[in-house]
Structure formats: C-alpha cells, structure tokens
C-alpha beads as a LAMMPS data file, in Angstrom:
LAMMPS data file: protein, C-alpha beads

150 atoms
149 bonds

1 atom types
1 bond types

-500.0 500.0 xlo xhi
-500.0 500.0 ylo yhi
-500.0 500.0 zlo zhi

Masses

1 110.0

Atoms # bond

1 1 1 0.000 0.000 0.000
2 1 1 3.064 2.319 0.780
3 1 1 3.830 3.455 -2.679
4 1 1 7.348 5.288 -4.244
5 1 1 6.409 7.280 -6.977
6 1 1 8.645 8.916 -9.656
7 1 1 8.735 11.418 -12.852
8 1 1 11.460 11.104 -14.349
9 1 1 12.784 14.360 -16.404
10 1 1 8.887 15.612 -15.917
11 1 1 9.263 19.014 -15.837
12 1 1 12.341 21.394 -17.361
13 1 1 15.030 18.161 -17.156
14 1 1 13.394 17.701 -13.199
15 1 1 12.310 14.651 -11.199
16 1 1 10.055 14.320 -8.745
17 1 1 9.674 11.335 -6.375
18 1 1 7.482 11.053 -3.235
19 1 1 6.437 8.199 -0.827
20 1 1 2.694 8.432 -0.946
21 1 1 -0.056 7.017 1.605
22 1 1 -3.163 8.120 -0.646
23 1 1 -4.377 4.263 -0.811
24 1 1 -2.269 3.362 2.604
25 1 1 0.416 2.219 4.477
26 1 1 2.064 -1.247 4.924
27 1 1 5.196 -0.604 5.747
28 1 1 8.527 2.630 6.061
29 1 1 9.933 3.371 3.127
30 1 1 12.722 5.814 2.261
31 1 1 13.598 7.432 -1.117
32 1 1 17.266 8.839 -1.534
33 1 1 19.074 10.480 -4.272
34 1 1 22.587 8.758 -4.881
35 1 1 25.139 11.486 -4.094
36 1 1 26.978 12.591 -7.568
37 1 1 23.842 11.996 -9.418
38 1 1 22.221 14.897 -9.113
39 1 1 22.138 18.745 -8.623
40 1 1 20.473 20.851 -6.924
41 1 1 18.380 24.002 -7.570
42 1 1 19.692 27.859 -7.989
43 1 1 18.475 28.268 -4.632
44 1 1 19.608 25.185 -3.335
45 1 1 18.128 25.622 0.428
46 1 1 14.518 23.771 -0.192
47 1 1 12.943 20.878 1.836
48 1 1 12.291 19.150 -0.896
49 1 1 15.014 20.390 -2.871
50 1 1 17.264 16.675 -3.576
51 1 1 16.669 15.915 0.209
52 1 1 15.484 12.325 1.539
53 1 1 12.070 11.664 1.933
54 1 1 11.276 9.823 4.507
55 1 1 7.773 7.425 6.045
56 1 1 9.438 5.383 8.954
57 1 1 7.026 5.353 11.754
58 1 1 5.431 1.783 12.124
59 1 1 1.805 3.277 11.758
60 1 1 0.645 -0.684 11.877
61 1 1 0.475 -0.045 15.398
62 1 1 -1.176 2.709 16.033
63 1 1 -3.418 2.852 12.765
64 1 1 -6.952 4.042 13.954
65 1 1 -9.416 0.608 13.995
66 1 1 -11.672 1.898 11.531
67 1 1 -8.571 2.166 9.200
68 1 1 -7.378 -1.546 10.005
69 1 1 -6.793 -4.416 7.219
70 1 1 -6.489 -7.661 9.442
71 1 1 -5.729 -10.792 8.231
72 1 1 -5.360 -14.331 10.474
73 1 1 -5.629 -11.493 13.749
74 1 1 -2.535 -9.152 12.564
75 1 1 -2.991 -5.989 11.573
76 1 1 -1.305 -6.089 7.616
77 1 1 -1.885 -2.534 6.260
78 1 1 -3.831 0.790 7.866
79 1 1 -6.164 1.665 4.798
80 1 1 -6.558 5.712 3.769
81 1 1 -9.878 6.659 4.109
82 1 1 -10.262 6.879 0.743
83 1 1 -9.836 3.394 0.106
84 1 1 -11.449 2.282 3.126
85 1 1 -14.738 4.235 3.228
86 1 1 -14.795 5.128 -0.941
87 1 1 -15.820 8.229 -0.832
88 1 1 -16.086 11.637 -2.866
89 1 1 -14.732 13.719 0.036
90 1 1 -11.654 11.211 0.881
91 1 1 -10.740 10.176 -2.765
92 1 1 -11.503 13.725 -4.461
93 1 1 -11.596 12.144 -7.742
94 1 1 -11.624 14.743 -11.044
95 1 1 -14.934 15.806 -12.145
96 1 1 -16.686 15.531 -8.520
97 1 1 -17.198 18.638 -5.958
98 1 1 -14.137 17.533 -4.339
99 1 1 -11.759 17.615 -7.435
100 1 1 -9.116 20.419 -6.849
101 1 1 -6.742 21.793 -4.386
102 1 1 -9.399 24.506 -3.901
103 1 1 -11.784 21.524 -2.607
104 1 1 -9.935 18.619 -1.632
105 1 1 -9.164 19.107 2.086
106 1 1 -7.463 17.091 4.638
107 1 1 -9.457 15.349 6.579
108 1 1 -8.714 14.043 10.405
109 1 1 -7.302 10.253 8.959
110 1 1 -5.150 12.159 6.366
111 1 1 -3.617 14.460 9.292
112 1 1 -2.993 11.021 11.137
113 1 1 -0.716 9.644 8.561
114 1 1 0.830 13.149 8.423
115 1 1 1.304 13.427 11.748
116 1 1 3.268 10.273 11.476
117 1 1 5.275 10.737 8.159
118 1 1 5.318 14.668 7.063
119 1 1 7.717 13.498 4.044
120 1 1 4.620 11.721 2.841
121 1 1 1.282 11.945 0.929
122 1 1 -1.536 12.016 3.026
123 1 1 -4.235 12.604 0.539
124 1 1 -4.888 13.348 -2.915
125 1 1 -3.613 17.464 -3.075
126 1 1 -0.566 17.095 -0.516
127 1 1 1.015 18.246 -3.424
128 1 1 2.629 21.738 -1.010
129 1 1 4.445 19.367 1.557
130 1 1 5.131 15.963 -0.092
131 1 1 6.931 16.200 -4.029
132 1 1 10.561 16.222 -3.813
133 1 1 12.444 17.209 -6.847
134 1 1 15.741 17.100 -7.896
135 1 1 17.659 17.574 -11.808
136 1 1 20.448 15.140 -13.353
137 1 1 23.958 16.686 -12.691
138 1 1 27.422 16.327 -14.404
139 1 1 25.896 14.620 -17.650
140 1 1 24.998 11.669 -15.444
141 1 1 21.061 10.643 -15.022
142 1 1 19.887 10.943 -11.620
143 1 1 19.453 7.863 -9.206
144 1 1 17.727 7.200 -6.283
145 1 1 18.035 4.290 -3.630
146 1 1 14.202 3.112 -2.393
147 1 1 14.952 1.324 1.156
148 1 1 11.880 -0.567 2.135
149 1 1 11.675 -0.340 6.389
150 1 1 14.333 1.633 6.634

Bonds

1 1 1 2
2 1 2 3
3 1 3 4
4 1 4 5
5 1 5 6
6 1 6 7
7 1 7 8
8 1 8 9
9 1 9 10
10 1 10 11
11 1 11 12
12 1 12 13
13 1 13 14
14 1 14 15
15 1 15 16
16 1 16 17
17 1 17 18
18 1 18 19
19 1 19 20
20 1 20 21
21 1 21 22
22 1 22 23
23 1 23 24
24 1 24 25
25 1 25 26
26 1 26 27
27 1 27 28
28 1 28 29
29 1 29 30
30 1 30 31
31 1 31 32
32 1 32 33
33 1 33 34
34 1 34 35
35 1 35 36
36 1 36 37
37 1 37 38
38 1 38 39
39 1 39 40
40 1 40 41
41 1 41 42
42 1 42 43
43 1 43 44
44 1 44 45
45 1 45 46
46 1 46 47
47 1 47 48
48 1 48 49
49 1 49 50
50 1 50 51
51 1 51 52
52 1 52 53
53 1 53 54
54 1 54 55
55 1 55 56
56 1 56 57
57 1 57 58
58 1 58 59
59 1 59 60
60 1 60 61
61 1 61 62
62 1 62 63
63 1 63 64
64 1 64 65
65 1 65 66
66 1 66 67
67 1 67 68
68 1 68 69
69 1 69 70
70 1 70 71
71 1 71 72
72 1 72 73
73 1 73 74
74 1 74 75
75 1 75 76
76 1 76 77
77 1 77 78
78 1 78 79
79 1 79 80
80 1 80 81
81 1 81 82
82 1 82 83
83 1 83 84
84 1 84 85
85 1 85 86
86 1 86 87
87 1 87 88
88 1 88 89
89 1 89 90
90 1 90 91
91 1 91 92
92 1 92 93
93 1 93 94
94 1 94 95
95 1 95 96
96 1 96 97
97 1 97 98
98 1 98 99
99 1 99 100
100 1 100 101
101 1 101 102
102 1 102 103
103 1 103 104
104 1 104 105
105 1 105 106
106 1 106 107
107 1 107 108
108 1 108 109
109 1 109 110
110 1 110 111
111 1 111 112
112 1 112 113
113 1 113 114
114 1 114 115
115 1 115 116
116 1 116 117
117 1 117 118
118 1 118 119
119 1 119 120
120 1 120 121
121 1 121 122
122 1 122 123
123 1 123 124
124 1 124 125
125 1 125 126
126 1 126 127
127 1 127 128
128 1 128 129
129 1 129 130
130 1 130 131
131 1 131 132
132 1 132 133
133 1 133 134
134 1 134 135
135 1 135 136
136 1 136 137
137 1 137 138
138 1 138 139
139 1 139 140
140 1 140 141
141 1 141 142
142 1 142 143
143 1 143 144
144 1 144 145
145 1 145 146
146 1 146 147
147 1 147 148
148 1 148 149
149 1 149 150
C-alpha cells in the first residue's frame, strides 16, 4: 500500500519522487538520491530540494481501527480513508465537488498519517508538503536508492 512514486525528467530536465499514503500504508519506506547523481536548484536551500524523503514510523500499530486491514488477527496494512470508506470527500476524484486543491481538504485520517510521516502523501492534493524534486547533474542521469523499512 506504501507506494514510491517517480517522474522522471517531468518538468524542465526535473524529477520528482514522493512516498505516498493516498491508498495506505504497509510498511517505512525511504527514497534517496545517490550522491553525484544529481544537482540541486539555484536556490539550493529547499525541503524538498534533492533531500530524503522519509515514512518510517510503524503506523501498523497505532493505525486508527476503523482504518485496520487484518488478516489471520494481525494488523497487515492501515487503509486511507479513501480506500477504506470510498468516498467523494476522501478520494476527491476529477470531475466531482471535491476535485481540486481549492476543494480537496485534509481530513482528520489524512492528518494522522501526516502526523506520522510529514515526508509523505496524506491525501490526494498534498502536493505543497510531499513532491521532492531534484535535476540530473554532471551529464549523469539521476538515481535514487528506495529502502523498504528503513
């Protein structure tokens, strides 16, 4: 359910990777650009700018019960809300009332896995606190280590 995400050479020659929790979480995950790979942007001093990104709190265990996936009595993933309950206002698909930044809010589950993992997508329009970005340097393409439970 965890899920690493990339675009490669999306955007003006830029990636962008992100650990997102939109359908859940099943386990810590952390995303890394390889050192000599990359460079980083004219002003350099960004959050998101190259940096790690980082989910490594064991939300398994404190997942709230309405959230749970259980199989044989262990708790295997903590669902979003979206995927749990289906609905427009948790899955703010395109085309509904709830499809835009302008609409889509947080609700109380997505500021749970927050909480928990800032680096990470909580919902659908985390967009603000959750892409990290970084551009191929010295004619090399950029790489990235994933480390599952880190």
């Amino acid at each position: 359910m965890t899920l690493a995400e990339f675009g490669l050479e999306k955007y003006e020659g830029n990636d962008f990777y992100d650990i997102s929790l939109v359908d859940g979480y099943n386990l810590p995950m952390k995303i890394e650009p390889i050192p000599g790979t990359f460079q980083t942007s004219p002003n350099g001093n960004q959050k998101y700018d190259c940096k790690a990104a980082l989910c490594n709190h064991d939300m398994l265990s404190d997942c709230p019960n309405e959230l749970k996936e259980v199989k044989n009595g262990h708790t295997v993933a903590c669902l979003s809300a979206c995927s749990k309950f289906h609905s427009q206002e948790y899955c703010c698909p395109n085309g509904s009332p709830f499809g835009s930044a302008k609409t889509c809010k947080a609700s109380s589950y997505a500021h749970h896995f927050k909480e928990r993992c800032p680096d990470a997508y909580s919902y659908a329009f985390d967009d603000e606190k959750s892409i990290f970005a970084c551009r191929s340097g010295n004619g090399k393409t950029s790489g990235y280590i994933t480390t599952f439970c880190p």
